[in-house]
FILUMSE-587414 format. One line per field, with one value per residue: residue number from 0; x, y, z of N, C-alpha, C in turn. Coordinates in nm, 2 decimals. Atoms other than C-alpha are relative to their C-alpha. Example, Ala and Ser with C-alpha at 12.3 -4.5 7.8 and 13.67 -1.06 7.14 Angstrom:
<pts>
n = 0 / 1
n.px = 0.09 / -0.09
n.py = -0.12 / -0.11
n.pz = 0.00 / 0.00
ca.px = 1.23 / 1.37
ca.py = -0.45 / -0.11
ca.pz = 0.78 / 0.71
c.px = 0.09 / -0.08
c.py = 0.12 / 0.11
c.pz = 0.00 / 0.08
</pts>
This chain:
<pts>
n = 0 / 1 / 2 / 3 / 4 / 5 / 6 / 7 / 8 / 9 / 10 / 11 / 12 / 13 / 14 / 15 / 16 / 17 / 18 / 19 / 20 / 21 / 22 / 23 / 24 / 25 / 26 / 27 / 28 / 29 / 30 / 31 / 32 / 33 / 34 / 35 / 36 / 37 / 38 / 39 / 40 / 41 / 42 / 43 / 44 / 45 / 46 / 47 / 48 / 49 / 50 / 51 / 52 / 53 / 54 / 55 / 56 / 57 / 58 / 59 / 60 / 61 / 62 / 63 / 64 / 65 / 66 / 67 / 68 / 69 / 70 / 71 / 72 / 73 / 74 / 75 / 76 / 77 / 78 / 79 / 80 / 81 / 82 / 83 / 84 / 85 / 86 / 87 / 88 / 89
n.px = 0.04 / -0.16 / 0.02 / 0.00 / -0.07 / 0.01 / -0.07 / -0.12 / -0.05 / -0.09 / 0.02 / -0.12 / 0.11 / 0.14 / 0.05 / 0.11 / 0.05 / -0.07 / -0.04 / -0.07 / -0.03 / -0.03 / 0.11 / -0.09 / 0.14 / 0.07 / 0.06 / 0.02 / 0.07 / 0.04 / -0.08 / -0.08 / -0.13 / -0.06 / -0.11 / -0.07 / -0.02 / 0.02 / 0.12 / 0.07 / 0.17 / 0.03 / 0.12 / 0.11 / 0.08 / 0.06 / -0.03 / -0.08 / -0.08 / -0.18 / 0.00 / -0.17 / -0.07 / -0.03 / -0.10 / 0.04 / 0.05 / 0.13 / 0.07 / 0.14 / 0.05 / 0.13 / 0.09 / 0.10 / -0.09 / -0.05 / -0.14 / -0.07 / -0.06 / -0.06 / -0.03 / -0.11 / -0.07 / -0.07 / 0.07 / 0.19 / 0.03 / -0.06 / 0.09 / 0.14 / -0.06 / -0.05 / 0.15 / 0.08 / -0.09 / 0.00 / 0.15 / 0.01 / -0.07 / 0.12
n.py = 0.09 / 0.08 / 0.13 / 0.05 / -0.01 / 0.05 / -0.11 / 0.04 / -0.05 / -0.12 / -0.03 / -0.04 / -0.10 / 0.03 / -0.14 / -0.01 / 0.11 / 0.09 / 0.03 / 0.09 / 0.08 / 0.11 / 0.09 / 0.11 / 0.11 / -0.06 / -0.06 / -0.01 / -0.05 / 0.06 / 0.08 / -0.07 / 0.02 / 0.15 / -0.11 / -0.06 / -0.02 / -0.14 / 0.02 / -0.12 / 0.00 / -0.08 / -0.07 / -0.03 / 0.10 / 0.10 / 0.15 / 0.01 / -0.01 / 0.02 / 0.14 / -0.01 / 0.09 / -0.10 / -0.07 / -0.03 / 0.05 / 0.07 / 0.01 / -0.11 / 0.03 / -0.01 / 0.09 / 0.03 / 0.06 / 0.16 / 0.02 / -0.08 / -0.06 / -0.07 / -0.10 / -0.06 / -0.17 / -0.02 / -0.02 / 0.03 / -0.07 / 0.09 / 0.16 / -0.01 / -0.07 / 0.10 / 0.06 / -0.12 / 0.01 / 0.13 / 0.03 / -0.07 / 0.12 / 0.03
n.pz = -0.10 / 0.00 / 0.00 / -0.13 / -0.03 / -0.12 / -0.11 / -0.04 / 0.14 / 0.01 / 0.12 / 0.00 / 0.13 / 0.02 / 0.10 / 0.01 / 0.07 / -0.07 / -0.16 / 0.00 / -0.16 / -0.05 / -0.05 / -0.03 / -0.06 / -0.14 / 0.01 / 0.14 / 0.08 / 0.12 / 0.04 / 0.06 / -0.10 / 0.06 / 0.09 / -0.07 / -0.16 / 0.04 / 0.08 / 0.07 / 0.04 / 0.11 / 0.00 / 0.13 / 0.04 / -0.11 / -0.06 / 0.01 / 0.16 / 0.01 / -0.02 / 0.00 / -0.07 / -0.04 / 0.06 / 0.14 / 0.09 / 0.06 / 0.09 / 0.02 / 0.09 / -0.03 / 0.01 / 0.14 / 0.12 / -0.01 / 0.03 / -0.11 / 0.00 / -0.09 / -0.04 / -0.11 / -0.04 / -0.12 / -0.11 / 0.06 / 0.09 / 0.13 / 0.04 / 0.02 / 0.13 / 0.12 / -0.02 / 0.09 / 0.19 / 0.06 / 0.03 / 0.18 / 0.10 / -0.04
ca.px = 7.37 / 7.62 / 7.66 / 7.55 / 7.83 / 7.92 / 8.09 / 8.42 / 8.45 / 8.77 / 8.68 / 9.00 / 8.85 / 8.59 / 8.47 / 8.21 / 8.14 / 8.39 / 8.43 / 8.70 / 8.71 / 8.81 / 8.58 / 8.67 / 8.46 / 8.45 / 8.31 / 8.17 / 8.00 / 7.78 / 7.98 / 8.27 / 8.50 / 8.56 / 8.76 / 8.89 / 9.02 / 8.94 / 8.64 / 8.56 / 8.19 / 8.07 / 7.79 / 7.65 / 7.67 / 7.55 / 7.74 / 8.12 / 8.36 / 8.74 / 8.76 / 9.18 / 9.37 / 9.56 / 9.85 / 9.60 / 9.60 / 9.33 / 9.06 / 8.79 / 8.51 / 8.13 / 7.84 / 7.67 / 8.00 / 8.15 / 8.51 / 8.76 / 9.01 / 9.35 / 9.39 / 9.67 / 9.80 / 10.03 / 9.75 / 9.36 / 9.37 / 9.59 / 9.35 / 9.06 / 9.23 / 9.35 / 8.95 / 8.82 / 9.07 / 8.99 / 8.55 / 8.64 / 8.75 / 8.38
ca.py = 12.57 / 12.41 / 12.09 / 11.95 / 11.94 / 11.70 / 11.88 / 11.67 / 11.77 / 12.01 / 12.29 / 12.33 / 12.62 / 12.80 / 13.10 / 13.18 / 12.89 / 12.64 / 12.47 / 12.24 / 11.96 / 11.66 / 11.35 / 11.00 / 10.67 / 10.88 / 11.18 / 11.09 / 11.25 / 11.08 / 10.80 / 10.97 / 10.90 / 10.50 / 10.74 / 11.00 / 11.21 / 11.57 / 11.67 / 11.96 / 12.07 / 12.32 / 12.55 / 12.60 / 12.23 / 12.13 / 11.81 / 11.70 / 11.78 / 11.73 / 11.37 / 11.39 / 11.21 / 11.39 / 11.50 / 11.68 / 11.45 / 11.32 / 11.39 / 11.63 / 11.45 / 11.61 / 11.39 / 11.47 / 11.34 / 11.01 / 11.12 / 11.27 / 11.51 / 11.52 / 11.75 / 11.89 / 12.15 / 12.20 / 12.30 / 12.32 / 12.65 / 12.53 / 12.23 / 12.42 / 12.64 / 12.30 / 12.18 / 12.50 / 12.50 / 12.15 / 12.18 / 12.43 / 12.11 / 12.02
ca.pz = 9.62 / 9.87 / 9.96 / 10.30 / 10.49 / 10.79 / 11.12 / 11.06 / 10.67 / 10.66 / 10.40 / 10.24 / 9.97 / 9.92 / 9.67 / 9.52 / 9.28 / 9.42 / 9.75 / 9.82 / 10.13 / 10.29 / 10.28 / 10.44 / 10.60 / 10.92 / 10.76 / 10.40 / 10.15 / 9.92 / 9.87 / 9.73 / 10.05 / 9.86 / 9.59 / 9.76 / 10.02 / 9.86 / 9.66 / 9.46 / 9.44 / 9.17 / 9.29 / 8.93 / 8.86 / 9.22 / 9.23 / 9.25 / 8.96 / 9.09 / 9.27 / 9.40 / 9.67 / 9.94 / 9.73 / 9.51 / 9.23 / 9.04 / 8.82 / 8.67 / 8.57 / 8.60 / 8.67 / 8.35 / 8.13 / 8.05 / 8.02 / 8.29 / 8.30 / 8.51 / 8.74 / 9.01 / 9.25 / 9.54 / 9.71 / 9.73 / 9.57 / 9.29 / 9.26 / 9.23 / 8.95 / 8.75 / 8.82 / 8.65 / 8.33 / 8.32 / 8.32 / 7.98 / 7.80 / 7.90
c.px = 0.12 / -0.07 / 0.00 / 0.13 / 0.02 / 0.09 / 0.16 / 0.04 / 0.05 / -0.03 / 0.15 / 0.01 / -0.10 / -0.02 / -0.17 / -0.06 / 0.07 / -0.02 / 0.07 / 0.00 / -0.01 / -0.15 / 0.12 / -0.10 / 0.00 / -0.11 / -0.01 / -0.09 / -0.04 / 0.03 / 0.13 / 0.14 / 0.04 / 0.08 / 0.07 / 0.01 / -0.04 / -0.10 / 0.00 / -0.12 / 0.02 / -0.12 / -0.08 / -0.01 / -0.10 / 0.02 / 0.17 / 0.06 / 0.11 / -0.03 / 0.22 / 0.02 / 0.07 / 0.12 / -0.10 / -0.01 / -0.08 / -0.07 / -0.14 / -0.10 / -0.17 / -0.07 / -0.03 / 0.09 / 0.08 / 0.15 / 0.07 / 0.13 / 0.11 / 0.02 / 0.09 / 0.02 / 0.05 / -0.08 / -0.14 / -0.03 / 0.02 / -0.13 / -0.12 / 0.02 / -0.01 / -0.18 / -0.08 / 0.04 / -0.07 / -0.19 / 0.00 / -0.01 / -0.20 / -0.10
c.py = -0.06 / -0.08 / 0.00 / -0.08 / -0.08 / 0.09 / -0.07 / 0.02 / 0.12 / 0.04 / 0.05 / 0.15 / 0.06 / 0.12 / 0.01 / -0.11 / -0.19 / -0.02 / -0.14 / -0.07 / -0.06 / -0.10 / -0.11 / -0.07 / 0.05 / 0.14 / -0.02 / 0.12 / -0.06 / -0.07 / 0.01 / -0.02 / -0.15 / 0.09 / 0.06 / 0.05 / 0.16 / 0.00 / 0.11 / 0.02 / 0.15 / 0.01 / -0.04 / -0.17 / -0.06 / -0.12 / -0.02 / 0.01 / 0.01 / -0.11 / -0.01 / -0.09 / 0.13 / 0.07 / 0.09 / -0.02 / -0.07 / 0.00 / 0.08 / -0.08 / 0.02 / -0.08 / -0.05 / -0.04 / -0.09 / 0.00 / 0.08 / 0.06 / -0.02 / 0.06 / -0.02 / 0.11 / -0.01 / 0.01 / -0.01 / 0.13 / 0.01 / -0.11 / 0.08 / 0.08 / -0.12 / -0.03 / 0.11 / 0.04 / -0.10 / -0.02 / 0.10 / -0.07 / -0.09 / 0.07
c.pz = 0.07 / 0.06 / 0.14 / 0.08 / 0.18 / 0.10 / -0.03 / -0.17 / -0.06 / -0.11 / 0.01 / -0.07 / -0.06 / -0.09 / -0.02 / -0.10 / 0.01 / 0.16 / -0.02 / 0.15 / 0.02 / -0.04 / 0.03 / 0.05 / 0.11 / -0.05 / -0.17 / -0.06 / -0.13 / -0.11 / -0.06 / 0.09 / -0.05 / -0.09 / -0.04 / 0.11 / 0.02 / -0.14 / -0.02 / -0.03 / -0.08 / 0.04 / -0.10 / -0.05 / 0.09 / 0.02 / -0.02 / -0.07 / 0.01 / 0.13 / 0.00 / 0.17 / 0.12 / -0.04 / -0.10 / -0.11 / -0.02 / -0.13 / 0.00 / -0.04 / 0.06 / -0.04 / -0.12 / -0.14 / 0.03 / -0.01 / 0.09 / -0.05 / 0.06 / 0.09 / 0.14 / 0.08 / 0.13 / 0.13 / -0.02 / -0.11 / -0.16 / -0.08 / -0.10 / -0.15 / -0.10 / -0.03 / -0.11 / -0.11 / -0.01 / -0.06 / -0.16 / -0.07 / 0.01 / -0.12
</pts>
């Protein structure tokens, strides 16, 4: 499933079970732009699971668990790598 997507929310990444992209108070997403500035969605969970800043740092932490992860990467594709080690620990 992907995520409804406003016209001004740069995808930075996209595959087949990732998609990586901007949110902000001009173009949010489901409150998530108070947070950050980049968001990782997870097809097969269907809801956000890397939560990072615009340097790519942040944090893995899916809906359905109480504890977060880390995560980094130079870039979005990096990110989405560290995001997908990090849901194993899951």
């Amino acid at each position: 499933m992907l995520p409804k997507l406003s016209v001004g929310n740069e995808v930075l990444y996209k595959d087949r079970r990732f998609i990586a992209f901007r949110v902000s108070k001009q173009y949010p997403f489901e409150g998530y732009e108070e947070c950050c500035s980049v968001l990782v969605y997870d097809r097969l969970y269907g809801a956000a699971v890397g939560l990072v800043d615009d340097s790519f740092n942040g944090y893995c932490n899916p809906s359905t668990f109480q504890e977060s992860l880390p995560v980094h990467g130079s870039n979005a594709a990096e990110l989405v790598e560290s995001v997908s080690k990090a849901l194993r620990y899951f």
